[in-house]
C-alpha positions as CSV (number, residue, x, y, z in Angstrom):
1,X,9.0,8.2,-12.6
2,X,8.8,7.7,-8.8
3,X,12.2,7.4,-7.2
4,X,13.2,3.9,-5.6
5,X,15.5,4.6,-3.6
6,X,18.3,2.1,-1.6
7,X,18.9,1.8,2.2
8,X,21.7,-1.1,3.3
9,X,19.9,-1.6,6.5
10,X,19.9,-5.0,7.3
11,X,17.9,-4.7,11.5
12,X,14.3,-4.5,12.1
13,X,15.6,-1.6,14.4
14,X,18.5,-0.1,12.4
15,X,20.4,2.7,13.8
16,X,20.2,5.6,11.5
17,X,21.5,9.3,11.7
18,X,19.4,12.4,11.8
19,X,20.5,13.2,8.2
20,X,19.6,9.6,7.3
21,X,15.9,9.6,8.5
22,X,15.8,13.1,6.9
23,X,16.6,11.7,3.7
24,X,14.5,8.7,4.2
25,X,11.6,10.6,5.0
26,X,11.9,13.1,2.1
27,X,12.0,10.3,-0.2
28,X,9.1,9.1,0.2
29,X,7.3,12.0,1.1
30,X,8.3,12.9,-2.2
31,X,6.5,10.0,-3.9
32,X,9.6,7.4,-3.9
33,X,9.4,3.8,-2.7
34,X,12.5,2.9,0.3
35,X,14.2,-0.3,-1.2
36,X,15.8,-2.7,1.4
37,X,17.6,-5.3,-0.1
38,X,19.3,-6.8,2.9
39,X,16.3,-6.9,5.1
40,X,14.6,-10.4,4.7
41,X,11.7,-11.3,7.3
42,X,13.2,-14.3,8.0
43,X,10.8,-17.1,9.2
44,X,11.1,-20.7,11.7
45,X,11.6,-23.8,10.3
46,X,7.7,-24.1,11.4
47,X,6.6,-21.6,9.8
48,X,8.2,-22.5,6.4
49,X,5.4,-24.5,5.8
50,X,2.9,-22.3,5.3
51,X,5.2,-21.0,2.1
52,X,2.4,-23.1,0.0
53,X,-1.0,-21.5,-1.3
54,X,-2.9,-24.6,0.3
55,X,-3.5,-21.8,3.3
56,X,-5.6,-19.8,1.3
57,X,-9.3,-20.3,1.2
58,X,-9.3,-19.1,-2.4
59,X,-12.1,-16.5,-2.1
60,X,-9.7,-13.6,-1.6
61,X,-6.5,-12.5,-2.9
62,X,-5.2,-12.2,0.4
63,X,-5.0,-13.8,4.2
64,X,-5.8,-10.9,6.5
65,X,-5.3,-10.1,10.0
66,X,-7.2,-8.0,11.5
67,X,-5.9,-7.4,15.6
68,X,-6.9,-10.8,16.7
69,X,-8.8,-11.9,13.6
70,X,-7.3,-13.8,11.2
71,X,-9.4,-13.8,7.4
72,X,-9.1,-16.0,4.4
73,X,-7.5,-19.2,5.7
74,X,-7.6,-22.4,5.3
75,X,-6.6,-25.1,8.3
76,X,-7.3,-26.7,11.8
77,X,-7.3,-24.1,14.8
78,X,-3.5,-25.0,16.2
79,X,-2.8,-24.2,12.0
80,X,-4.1,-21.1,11.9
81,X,-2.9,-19.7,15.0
82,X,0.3,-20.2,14.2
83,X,-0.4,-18.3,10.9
84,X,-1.8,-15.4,12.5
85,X,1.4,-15.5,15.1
86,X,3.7,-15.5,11.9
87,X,1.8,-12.5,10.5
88,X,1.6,-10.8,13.5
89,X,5.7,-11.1,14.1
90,X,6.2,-9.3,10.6
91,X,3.4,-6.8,12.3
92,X,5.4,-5.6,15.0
93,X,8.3,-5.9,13.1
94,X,7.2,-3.8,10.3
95,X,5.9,-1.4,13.2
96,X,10.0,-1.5,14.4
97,X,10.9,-0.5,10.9
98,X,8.4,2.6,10.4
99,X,8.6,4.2,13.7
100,X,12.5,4.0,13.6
101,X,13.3,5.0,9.8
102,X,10.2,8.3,10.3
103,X,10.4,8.9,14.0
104,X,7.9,12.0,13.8
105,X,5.6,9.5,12.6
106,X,6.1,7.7,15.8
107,X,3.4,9.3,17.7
108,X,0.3,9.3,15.2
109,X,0.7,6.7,12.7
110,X,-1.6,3.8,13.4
111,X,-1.1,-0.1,12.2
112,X,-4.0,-1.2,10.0
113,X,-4.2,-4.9,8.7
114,X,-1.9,-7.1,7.8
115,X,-1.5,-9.7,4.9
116,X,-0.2,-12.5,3.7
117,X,-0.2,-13.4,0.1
118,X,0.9,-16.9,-0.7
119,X,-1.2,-16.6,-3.9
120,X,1.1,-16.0,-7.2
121,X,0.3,-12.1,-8.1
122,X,-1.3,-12.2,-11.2
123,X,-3.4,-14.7,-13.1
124,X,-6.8,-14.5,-10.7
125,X,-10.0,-14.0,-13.2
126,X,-10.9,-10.4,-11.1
127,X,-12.6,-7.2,-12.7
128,X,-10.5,-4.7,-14.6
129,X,-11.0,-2.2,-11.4
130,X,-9.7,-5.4,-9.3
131,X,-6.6,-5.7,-11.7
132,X,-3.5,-4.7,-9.6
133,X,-1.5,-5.2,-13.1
134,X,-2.7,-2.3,-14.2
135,X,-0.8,0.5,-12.5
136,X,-3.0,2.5,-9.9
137,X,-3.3,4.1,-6.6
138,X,-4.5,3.1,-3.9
139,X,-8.4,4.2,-3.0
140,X,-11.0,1.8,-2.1
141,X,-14.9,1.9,-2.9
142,X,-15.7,0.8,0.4
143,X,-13.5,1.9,2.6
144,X,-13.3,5.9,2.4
145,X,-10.1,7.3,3.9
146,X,-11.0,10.7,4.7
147,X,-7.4,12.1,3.8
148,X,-5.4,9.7,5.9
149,X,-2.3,8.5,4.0
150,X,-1.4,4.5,3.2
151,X,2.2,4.0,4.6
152,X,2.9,0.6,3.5
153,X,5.8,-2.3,4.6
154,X,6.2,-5.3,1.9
155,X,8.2,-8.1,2.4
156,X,9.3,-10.7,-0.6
157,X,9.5,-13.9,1.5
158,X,9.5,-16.4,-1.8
159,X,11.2,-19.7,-1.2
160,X,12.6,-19.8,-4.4
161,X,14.2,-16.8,-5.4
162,X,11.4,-15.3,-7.7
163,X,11.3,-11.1,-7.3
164,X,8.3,-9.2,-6.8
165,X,7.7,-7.5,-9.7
166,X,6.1,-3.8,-10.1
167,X,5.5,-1.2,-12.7
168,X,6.8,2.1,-11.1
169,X,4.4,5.3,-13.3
170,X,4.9,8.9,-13.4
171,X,4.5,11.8,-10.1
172,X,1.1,11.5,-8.5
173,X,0.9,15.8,-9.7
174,X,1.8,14.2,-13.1
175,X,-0.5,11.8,-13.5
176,X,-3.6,13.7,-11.8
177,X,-3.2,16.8,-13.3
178,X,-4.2,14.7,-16.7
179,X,-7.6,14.2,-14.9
180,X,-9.1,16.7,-11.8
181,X,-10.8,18.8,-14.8
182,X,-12.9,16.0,-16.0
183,X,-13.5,14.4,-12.9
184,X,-16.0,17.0,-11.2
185,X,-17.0,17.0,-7.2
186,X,-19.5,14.3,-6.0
187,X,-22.8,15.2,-5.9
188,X,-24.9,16.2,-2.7
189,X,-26.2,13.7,-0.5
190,X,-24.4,10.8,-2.6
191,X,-22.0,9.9,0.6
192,X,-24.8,9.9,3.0
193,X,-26.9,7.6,0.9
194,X,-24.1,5.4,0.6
195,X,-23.0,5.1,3.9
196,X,-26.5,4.9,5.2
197,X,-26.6,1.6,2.2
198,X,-24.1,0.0,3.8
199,X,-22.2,0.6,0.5
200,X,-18.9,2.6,2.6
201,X,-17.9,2.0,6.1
202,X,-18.2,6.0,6.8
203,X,-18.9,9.2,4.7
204,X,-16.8,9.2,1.3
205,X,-15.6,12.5,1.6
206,X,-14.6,14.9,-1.7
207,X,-10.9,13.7,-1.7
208,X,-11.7,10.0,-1.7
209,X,-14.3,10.4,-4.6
210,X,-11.3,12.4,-6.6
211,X,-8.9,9.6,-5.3
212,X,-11.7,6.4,-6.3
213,X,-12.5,8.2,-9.7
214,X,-8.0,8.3,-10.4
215,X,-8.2,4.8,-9.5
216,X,-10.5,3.8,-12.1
217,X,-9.3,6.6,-14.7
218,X,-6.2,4.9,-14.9
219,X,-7.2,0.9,-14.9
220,X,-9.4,1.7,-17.2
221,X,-7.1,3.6,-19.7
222,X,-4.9,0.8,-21.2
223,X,-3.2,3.2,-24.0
224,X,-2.2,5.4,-20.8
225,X,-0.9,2.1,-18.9
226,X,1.2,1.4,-22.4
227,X,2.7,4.9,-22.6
228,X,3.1,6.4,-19.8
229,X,6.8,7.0,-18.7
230,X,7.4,3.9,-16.1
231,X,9.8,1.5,-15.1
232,X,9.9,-2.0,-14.0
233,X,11.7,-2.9,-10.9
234,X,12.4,-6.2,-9.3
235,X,12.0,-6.4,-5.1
236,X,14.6,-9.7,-4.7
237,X,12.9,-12.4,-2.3
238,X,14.5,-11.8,1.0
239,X,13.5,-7.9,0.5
240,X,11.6,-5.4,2.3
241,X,10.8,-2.1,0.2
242,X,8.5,0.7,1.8
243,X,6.3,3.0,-0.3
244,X,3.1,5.5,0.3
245,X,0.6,3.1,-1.7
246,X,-1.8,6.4,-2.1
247,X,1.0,8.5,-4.1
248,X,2.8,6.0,-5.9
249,X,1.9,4.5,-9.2
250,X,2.2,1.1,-9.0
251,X,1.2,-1.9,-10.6
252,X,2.4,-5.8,-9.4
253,X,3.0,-8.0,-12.8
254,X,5.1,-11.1,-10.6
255,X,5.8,-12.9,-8.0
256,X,4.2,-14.9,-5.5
257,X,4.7,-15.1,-0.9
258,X,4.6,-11.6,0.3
259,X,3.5,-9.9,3.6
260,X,2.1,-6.7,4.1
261,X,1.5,-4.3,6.9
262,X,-0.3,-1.1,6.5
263,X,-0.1,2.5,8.3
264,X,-2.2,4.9,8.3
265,X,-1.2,9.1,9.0
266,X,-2.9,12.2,9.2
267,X,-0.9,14.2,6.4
268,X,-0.5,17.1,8.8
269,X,2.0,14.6,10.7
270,X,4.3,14.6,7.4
271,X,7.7,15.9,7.2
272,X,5.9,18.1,4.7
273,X,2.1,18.2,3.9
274,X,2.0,19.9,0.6
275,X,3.5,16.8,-0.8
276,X,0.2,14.7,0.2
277,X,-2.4,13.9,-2.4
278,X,-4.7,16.1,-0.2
279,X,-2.4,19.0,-0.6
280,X,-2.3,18.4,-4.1
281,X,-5.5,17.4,-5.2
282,X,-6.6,20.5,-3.2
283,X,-4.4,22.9,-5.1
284,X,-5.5,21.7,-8.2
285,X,-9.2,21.7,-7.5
286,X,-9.2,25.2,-5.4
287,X,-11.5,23.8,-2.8
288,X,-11.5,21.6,0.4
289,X,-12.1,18.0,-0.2
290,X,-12.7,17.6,3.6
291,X,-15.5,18.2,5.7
292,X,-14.7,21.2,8.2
């Protein structure tokens, strides 16, 4: 199973060692999830209130922000902008955390949106592909990432003491080594004719078809998500844990109040890039999965 590995750092900012960040960065490099128990986001008395799931418009799992733009709310105008000030604090902090645990990510990772889940995490009516029970990576239909990793900050901010609970599966190699040989490339033209339907934001390269076709291979196959080698661990509320959301396994089967922030990196800007699902899918196939 993935590593989860424990850091007693308890700053937004912490001071590390060289040999520390090392470690940190081979972990989950390597496919582990960083564990911070003593690193809550802590918010103001004002801001407790919007610990209910009255602020959620119900059509999505998730309140968004997207720079400015906040998605998925419910509210007057001064409500909501204090909302989007709350998630953008755990932003910048989660920005804090990332740049000063990985320093040579510092110069090339980028922040991507931010949520807020005040929803509890399972019990929604959604589509088995939709079903972030079952354990998965992370790959999107829509949104192609054309080999860019998914660094990702959670932050259990429950009111009541309830954990966040995941399903930890087997090594990315593991797992899609049981698969590349059945998958097969995507067809020509298929990513034009998408993107030029509006179906993708860009081109779905190779990789992210390999990556959206593991996705669904492994939501779909519930013997696999009853027998694979796994583990169930508990993030405490008032915890922080860090994880590449593309490698790891992962599958949420509790909790409820979290905020998110995700990252996104070039793999060439890794510690080391043969550890990236590029690398490896790329091995495994023999071929580039991204366009020249």
């Amino acid at each position: 199973m993935s590593a989860v590995a424990t850091l007693d750092l308890a700053q937004w900012r912490p001071t590390l060692t060289d040999d520390e960040r090392e470690a940190a960065a081979r972990t989950i490099e390597d496919g582990g999830v960083i564990r911070l128990p003593r690193l809550p986001f802590l918010l103001s008395e004002r801001e407790r209130r919007f610990l209910s799931p009255e602020w959620s418009d119900g059509r999505a799992k998730n309140i968004s922000l997207d720079g400015t733009r906040l998605k998925g709310a419910t509210g007057t105008a001064e409500d909501q902008a204090a909302l989007a000030a709350m998630i953008a604090r755990f932003a910048a902090g989660a920005a804090l955390l990332v740049t000063t645990l990985f320093p040579r990510y510092a110069p090339y990772v980028k922040r991507a949106r931010t949520s807020y889940r005040p929803l509890p995490a399972v019990g929604r009516n959604v589509s088995w592909r939709k079903d972030d029970s079952r354990l998965h990576v992370d790959a999107f239909p829509s949104n192609p990432m054309q080999g860019l990793r998914l660094l990702r900050v959670f932050s259990n901010v429950n009111p009541h003491g309830e954990p966040r609970r995941w399903r930890i599966g087997e090594p990315f190699a593991d797992f899609a080594g049981r698969h590349v040989s059945a998958i097969g490339p995507q067809w020509p033209g298929k990513a034009v004719l998408l993107n030029a339907l509006h179906v993708t934001k860009r081109p779905r390269s190779q990789y992210d078809h390999y990556m959206l076709q593991l996705h669904d291979r492994a939501k779909a196959d519930l013997r696999w998500q009853r027998e694979v080698p796994q583990v169930v661990h508990e993030f405490s509320a008032g915890s922080t844990w860090v994880v590449f959301s593309d490698q790891v396994l992962h599958a949420v089967t509790g909790g409820q109040f979290m905020l998110e922030q995700t990252f996104t990196l070039r793999p060439e800007h890794l510690k080391d890039a043969s550890t990236s699902p590029l690398a490896v899918l790329e091995q495994m196939t023999g071929r580039r999965l991204l366009p020249h």
